[in-house]
C-alpha positions in Angstrom: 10.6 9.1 17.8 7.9 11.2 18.9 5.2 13.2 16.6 4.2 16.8 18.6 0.9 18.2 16.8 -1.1 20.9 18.1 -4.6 21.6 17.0 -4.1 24.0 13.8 -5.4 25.2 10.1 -4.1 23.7 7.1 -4.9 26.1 3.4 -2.8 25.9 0.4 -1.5 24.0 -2.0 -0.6 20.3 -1.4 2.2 18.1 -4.4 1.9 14.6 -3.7 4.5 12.3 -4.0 4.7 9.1 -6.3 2.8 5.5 -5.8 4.2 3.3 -3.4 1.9 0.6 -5.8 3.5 1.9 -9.1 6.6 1.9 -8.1 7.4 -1.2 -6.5 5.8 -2.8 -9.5 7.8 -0.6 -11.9 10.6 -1.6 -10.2 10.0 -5.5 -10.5 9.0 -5.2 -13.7 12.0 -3.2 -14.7 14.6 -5.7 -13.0 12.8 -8.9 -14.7 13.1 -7.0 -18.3 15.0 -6.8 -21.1 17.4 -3.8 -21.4 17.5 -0.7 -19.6 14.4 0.9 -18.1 13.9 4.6 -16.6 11.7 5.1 -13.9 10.5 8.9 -13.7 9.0 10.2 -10.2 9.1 7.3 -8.3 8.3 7.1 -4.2 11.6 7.3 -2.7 10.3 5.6 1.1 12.0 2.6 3.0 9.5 0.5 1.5 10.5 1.2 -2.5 14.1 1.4 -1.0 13.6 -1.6 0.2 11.9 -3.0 -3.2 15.2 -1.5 -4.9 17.1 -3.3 -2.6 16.1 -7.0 -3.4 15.9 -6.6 -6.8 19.3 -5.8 -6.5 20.1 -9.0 -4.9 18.1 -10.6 -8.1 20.5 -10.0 -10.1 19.2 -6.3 -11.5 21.4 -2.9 -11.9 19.5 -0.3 -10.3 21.0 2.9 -9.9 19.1 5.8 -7.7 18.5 9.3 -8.4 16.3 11.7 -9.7 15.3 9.0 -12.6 15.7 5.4 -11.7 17.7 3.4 -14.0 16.9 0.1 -13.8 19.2 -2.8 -16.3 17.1 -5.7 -16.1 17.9 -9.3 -15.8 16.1 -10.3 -18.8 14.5 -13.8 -16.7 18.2 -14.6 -15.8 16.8 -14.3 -12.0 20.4 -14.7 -9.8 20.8 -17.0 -6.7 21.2 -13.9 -3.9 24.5 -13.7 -2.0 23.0 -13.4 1.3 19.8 -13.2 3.2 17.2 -11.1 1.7 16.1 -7.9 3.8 12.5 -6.6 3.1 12.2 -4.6 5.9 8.7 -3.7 6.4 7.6 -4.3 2.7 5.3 -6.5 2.4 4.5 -5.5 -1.1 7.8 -6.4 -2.2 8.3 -10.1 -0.1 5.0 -11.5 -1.6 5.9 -10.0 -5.6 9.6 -10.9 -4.9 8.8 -14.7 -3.6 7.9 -15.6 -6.9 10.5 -13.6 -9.1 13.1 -15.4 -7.0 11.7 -18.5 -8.4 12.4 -17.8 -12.0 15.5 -18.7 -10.6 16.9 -22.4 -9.7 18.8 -21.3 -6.3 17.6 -21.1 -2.8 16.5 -17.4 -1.5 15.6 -16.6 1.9 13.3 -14.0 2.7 12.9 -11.9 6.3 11.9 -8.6 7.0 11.5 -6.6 10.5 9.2 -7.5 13.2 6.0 -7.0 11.5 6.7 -8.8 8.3 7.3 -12.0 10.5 4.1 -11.6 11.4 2.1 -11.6 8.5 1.3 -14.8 6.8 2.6 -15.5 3.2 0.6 -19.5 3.4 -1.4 -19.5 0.6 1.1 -17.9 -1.7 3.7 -20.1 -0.8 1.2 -23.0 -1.3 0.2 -21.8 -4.8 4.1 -21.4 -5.5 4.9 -25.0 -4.7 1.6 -26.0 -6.8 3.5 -24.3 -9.6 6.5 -26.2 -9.0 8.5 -24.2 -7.6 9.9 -25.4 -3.5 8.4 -22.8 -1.0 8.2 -23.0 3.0 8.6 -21.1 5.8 11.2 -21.8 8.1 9.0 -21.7 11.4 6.4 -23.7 9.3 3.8 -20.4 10.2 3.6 -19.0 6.7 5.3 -16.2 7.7 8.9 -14.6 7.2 11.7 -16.2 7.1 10.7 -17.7 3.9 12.8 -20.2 1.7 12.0 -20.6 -2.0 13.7 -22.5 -4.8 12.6 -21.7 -8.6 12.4 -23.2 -11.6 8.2 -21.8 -11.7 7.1 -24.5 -14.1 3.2 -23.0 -14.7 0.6 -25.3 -13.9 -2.8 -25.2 -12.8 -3.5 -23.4 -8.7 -6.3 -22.0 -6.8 -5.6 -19.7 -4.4 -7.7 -17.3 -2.0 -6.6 -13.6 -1.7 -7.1 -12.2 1.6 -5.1 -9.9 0.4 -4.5 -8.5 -3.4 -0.7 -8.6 -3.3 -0.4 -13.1 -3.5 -2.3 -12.4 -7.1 -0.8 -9.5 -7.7 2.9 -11.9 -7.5 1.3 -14.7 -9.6 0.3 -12.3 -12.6 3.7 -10.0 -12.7 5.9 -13.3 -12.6 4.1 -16.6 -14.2 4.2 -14.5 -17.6 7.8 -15.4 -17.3 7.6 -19.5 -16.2 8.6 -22.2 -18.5 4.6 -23.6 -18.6 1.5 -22.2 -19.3 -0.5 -21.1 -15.6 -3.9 -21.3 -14.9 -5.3 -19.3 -11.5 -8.6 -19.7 -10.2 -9.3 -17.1 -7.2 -12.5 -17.7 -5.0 -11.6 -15.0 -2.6 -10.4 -11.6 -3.6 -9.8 -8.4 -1.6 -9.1 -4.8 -3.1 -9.6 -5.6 -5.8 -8.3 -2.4 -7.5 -4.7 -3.1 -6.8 -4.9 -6.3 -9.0 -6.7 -4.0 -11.7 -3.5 -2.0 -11.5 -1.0 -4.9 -11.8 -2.9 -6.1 -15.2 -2.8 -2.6 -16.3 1.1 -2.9 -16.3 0.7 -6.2 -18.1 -1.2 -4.8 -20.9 1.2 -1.9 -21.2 3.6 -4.4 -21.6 2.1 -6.6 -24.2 1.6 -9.7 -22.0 -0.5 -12.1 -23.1 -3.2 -13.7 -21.2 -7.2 -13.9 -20.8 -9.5 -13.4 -17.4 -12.4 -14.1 -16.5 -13.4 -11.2 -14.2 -11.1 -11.3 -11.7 -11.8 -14.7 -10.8 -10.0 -16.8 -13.5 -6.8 -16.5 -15.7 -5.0 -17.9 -18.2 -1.6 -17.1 -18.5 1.0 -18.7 -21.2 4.4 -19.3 -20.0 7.7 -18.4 -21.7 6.9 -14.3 -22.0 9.3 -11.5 -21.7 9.1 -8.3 -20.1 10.5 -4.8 -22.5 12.4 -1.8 -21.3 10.2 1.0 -20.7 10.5 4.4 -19.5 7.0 5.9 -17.1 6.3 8.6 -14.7 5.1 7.5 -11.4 1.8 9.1 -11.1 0.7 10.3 -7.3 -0.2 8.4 -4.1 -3.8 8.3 -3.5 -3.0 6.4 -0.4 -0.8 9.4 0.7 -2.8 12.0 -0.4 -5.8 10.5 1.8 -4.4 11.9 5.1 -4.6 15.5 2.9 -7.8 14.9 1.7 -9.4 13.8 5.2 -7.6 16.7 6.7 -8.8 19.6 4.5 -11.9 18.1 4.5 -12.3 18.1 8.4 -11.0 22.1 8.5 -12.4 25.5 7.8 -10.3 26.5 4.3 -9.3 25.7 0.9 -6.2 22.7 0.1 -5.4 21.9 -3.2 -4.0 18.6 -3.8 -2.1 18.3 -6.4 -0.8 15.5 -9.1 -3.6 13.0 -8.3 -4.8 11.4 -11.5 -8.7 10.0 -11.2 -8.3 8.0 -14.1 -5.6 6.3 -12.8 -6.6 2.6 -11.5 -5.6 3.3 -7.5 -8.6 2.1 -5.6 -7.8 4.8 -3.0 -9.2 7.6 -5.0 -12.5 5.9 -4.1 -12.2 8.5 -0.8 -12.9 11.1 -2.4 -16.4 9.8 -3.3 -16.3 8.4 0.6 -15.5 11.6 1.5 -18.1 13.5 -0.6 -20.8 10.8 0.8 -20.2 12.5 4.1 -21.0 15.7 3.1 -17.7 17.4 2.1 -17.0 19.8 -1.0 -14.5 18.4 -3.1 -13.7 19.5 -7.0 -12.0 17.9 -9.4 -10.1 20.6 -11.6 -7.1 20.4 -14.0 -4.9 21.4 -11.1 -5.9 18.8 -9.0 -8.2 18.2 -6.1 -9.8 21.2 -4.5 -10.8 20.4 -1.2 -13.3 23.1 0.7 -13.9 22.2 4.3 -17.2 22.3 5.7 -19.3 19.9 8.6 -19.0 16.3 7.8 -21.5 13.7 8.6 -21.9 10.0 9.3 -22.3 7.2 6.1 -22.2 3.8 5.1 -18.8 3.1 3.9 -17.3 0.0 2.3 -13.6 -0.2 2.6 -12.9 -3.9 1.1 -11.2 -2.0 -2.0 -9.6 0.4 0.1 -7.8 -1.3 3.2 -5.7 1.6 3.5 -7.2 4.3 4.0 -9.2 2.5 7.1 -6.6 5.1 10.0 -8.0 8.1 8.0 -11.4 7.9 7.4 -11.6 6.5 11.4 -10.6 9.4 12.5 -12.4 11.5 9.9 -15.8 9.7 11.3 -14.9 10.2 14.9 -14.8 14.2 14.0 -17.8 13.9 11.8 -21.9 14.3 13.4 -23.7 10.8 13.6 -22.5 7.3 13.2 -20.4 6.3 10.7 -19.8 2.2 9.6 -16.5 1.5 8.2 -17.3 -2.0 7.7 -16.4 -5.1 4.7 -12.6 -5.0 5.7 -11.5 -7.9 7.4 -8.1 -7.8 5.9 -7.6 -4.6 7.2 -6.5 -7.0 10.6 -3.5 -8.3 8.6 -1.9 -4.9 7.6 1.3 -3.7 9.4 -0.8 -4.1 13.0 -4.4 -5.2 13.2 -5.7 -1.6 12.6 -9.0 -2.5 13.4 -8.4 -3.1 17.1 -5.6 -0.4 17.1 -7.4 2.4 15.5 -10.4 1.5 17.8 -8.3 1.4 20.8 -6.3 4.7 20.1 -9.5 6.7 19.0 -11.5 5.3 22.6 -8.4 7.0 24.4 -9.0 9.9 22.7 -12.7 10.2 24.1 -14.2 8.6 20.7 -16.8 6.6 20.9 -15.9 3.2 18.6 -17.3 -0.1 18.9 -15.4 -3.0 16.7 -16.6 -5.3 14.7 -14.9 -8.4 13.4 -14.7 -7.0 9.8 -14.9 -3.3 10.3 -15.5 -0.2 13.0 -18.8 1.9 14.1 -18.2 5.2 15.1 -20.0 8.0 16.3 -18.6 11.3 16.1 -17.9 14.5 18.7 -15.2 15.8 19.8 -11.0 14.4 20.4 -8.9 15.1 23.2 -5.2 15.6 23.2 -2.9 13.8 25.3 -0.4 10.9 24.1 -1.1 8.4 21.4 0.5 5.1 20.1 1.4 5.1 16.6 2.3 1.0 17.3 5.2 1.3 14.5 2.4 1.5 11.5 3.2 4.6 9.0 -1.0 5.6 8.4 -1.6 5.0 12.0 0.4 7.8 13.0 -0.4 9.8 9.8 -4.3 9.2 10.9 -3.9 10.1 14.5 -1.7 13.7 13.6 -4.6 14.1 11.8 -6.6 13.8 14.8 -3.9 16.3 16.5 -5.0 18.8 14.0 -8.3 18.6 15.5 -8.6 17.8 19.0 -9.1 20.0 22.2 -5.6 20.4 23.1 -1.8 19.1 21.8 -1.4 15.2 21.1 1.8 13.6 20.8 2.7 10.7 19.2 4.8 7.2 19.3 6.3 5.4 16.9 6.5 8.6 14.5 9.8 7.3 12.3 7.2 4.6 11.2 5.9 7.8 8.1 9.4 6.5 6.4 8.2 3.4 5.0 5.8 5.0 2.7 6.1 9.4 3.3 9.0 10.7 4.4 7.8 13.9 3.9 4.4 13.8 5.2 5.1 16.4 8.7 6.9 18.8 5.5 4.1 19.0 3.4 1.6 19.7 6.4 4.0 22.2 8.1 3.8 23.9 4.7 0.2 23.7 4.7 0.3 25.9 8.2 0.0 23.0 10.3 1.7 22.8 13.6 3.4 19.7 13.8 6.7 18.4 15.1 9.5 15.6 15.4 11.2 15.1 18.1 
């Protein structure tokens, strides 16, 4: 499917929807609890489906709608029926490897294309450390992945190129028959582990850190019922942000929380470092667009919003260094190189380096670009459409699903000229 944008205004007001974060964590969380648990504004995208979907096959009741209802399996992980499908979720393989060993059968994970790509080694190295049986079936570290509970606890040390192998270890060895000790000498964005021990604490789990560089976690814990409202995607509302940002009028964005312990919301200060006018108001976000310039931004925290702020910097005066994000290479597609080739073909000038891009702005040309199946690729580069010298059209556009269905709805509605097809 192809994305049609043509260069256009956006003004107005902007809802965004639920965490992707939240909710596939609410969602584990839920389905390894006692009782029954209601889940209020969650993301409804391929990849929470997709969350929903596994849990399922764990054993949990989970019934869709406007609220989630969630009965919970209480620790009594079951032994799937079939193959486990994660599609493109890699949030939900790495925190559902380790819920699936709570259990005592075997699981096999996959997921589409772009899972099997992306390693799960360490995890499943920490997994086995912790007694459970872990291994990938092409002995890569990547999808299809077999595991095989009980998680006895123990004592592992594990890098995290990416949050999301921590983020597994602290939502599940609460619930393992032993006490766990991790010890993490690597650690990238850091916020989203800062948002899985928030959960903890809400529910009552025990356990002491160090930073973020040592816990202690006793075994034997259980997980309570709750019932929460999903607050808003900062990782969505990003693509808003750098938009309105870029333009010559006023966008409100709405429902974002800057308490709330996303490390995305750190681009609003990103943003604001190059120049543009941004309140913060009991309404929301009110974004003023105005001429941007180049800065010194470090992304490590914020992976995610890499696509955006790219092509932000290629529209903004002067050089900008998105730099400190290696990890940002083991996303959906390396969206170092890909962000660096799509921009070049749109007459940016973008030079790579092996943890980060350097970009110096002008002016973007229309023409056709490749999304390369990655949901804020293409949300990043229809931002670009918004702004370059003629119409751009782009690939892989059914790729939004996994994380905003509704992104092209909500910038139609903001006046800008966009189209599937």
């Amino acid at each position: 499917m192809e994305l049609r944008c043509r260069p256009s205004t956006i003004a107005g007001v902007v809802d965004i929807p639920g965490s992707k974060s939240h909710t596939i964590r609410a969602v584990a969380i839920a389905a390894l609890a006692e009782g029954v648990s209601h889940i209020r504004r969650p993301l409804v995208s391929a990849d929470t489906e997709a969350a929903v979907r596994v849990y399922r096959s764990l054993g949990a009741a989970i019934e869709i709608g406007e609220v989630w209802t969630v009965q919970g399996v209480g620790c009594r992980v079951q032994t799937p029926d079939n193959v486990v499908d994660v599609g493109n979720s890699g949030t939900t393989l790495y925190i559902a490897l380790a819920s699936a060993c709570l259990g005592t059968g075997y699981t096999v994970f996959t997921g589409d294309q772009q899972i099997r790509r992306r390693s799960a080694g360490p995890l499943l190295q920490a997994l086995e450390t912790l007694g459970a049986m872990a291994f990938s079936t092409r002995d890569n570290g990547c999808a299809p992945l077999v595991v095989r509970g009980p998680l006895q606890g123990g004592q592992v040390c594990i890098e995290c190129p990416t949050s999301q192998y921590l983020t597994s270890l602290l939502l599940n060895c609460p619930l393992a028959l032993g006490d766990t000790q991790i010890e993490v000498p690597l650690l990238n964005e850091r916020p989203y582990v800062q948002m899985t021990l928030d959960w903890l604490d809400q529910q009552g789990v025990c356990y002491e850190a160090e930073g973020l560089q040592r816990f202690r976690i006793p075994g034997r814990q259980r997980y309570t019922a709750f019932d929460r409202t999903i607050p808003a995607d900062f990782s969505s509302a990003t693509f808003f942000l750098c938009a309105a940002a870029l333009g010559p009028a006023e966008v409100l964005v709405r429902g974002v929380d800057m308490t709330d312990s996303q490390g995305d919301k750190a681009v609003v200060h990103m943003l604001r470092a190059m120049g543009a006018d941004i309140t913060e108001g009991p309404e929301g976000l009110r974004v003023r667009g105005k001429g941007l310039h180049g800065a010194d931004l470090d992304l490590n925290a914020t992976p995610d919003a890499l696509p955006a702020l790219a092509v932000v910097a290629a529209l903004a005066e002067g050089e900008t260094r998105l730099g400190n994000v290696p990890q940002a290479r083991l996303k959906e597609t390396d969206r170092l190189a890909v962000m660096a080739q799509e921009l070049r073909n749109l007459g940016a000038d973008v030079t790579e380096l092996d943890d980060g891009l350097v970009i110096r702005g002008g002016r973007l040309k229309g023409g056709r670009a490749d999304g390369h199946g990655d949901h804020r690729v293409v949300m990043a580069l229809a931002v670009a459409g918004l702004y370059a010298d003629s119409p751009l059209t782009i690939s892989t556009a059914e790729a939004i699903g996994v994380t905003f269905p509704t992104f092209v709805e909500l910038m139609t509605g903001l006046g800008a000229d966009m189209k599937m097809g």
